[in-house]
C-alpha positions as CSV (number, residue, x, y, z in Angstrom):
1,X,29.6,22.2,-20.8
2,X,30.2,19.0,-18.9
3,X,27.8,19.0,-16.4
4,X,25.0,19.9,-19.6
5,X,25.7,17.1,-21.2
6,X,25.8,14.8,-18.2
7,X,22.0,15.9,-17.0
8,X,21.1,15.7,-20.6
9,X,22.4,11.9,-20.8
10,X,20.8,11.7,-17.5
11,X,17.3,12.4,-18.9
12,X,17.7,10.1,-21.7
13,X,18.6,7.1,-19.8
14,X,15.9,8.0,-17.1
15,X,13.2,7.9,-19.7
16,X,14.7,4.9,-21.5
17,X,14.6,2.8,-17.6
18,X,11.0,4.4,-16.9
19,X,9.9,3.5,-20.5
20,X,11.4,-0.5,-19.8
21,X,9.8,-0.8,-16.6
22,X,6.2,0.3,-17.4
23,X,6.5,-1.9,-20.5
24,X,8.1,-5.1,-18.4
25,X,4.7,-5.1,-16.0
26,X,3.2,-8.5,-16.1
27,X,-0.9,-8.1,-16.1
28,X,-1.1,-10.3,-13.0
29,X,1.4,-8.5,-10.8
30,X,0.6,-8.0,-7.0
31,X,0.6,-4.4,-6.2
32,X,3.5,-4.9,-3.6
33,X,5.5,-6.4,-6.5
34,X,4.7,-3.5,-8.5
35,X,5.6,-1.2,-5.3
36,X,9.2,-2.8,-5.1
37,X,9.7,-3.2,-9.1
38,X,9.1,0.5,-9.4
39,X,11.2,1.3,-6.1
40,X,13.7,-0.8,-7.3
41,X,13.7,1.3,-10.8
42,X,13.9,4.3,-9.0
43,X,16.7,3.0,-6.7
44,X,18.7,2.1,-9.4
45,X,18.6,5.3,-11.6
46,X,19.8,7.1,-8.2
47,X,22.4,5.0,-8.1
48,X,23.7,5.2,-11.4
49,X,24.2,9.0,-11.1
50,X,25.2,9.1,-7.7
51,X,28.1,11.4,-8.6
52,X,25.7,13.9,-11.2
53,X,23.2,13.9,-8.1
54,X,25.8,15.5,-5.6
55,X,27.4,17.6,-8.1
56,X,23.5,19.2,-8.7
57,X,22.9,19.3,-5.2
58,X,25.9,21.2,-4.6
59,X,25.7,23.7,-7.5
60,X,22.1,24.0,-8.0
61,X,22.6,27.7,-7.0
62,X,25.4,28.4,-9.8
63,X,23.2,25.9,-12.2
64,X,19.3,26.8,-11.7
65,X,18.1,26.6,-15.3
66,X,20.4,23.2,-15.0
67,X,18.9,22.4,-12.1
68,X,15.0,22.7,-13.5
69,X,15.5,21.0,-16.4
70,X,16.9,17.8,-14.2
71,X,14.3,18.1,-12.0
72,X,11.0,19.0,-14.8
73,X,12.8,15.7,-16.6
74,X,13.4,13.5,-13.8
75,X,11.8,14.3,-10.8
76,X,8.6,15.8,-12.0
77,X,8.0,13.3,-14.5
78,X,8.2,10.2,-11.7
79,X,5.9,12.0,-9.6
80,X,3.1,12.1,-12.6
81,X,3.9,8.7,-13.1
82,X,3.4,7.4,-9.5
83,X,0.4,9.8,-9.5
84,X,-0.7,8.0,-13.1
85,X,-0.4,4.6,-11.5
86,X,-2.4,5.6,-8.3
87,X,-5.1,6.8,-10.0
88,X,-5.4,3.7,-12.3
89,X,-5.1,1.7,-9.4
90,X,-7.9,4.0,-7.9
91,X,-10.3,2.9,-10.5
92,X,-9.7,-0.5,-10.4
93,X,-10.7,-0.9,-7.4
94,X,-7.4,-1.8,-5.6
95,X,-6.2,0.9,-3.9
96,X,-8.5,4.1,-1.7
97,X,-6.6,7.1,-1.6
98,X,-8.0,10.7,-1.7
99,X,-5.0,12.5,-3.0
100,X,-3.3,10.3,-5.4
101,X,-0.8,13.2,-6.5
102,X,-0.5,13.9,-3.0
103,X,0.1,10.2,-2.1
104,X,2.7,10.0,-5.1
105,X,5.0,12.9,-4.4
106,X,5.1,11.6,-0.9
107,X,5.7,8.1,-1.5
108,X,8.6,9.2,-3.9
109,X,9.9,11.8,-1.1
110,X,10.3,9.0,1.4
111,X,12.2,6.4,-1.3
112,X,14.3,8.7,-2.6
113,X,15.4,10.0,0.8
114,X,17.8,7.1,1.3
115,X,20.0,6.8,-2.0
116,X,20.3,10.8,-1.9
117,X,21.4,10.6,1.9
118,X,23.8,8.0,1.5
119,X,25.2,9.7,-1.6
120,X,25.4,13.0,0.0
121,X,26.7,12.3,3.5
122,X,27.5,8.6,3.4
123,X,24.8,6.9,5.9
124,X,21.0,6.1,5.4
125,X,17.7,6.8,7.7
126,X,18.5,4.8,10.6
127,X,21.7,3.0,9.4
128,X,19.7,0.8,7.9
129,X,20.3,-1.5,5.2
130,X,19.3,-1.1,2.0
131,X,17.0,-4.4,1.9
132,X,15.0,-3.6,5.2
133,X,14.6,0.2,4.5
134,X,12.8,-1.3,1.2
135,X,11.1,-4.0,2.7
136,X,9.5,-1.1,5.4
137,X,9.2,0.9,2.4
138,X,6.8,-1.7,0.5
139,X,4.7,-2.3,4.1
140,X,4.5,1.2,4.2
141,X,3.1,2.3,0.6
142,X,0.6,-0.6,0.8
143,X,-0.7,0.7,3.9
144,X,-0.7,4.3,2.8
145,X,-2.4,3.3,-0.5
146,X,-5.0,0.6,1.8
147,X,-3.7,-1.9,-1.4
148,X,-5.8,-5.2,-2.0
């Protein structure tokens, strides 16, 4: 099946980005780098399957194994690792959250809201462009996390 073998390539080149971009962290990195490196990261796989991500969301109901496999691959697995980052961050000392997993899943709710809205209908939160709804983005994650 088509659209099998499209989520599956999906997955691989997800893990391969997510792999790249944990690995391409300088040591001294500000965390509002790191916010708009990993953003940017996330942004970019979105983009890349813009097509496979309205196809899903319109046949998740004919597709639901499909479906959970995407998301247990993609969606979950960015969550942990926002959450994994958070908590790290927690113990250094350089960001004061209570609900890191929490904090993650809404963090990635609110960045992935504008690629999948402008795939799916064509505009973004506010007609914004893509630049200053990542710039607010950044202000806003460092002021959820209270970064330092």
């Amino acid at each position: 099946m088509l659209l099998e073998e499209a989520v599956r390539r999906n997955l691989e080149i997800i893990g391969q980005r997510a792999t790249a971009a944990t690995a391409a962290r300088p040591a001294d990195e500000d965390g509002r780098a790191t916010l708009e490196r990993m953003a940017r990261v996330v942004w970019e796989v979105l983009e890349s399957d813009r097509d496979l991500i309205r196809i899903m969301m319109r046949e998740s109901d004919e597709f639901p194994d499909l479906f959970e496999r995407m998301w247990q691959g993609v969606l979950a697995d960015v969550c942990a690792q926002g959450a994994d980052w958070i908590i790290a961050q927690k113990a250094l000392g350089t960001v004061d959250v209570e609900d890191p997993e929490a904090t993650a899943a809404v963090l990635l709710a609110s960045l992935t809201y504008y690629p999948v809205l402008r795939a799916m209908i064509g505009h973004t939160p506010g007609d914004l462009a893509s630049e200053r709804f990542l710039a607010a983005w950044i202000e806003h994650a460092a002021a959820t996390l209270k970064l330092r």
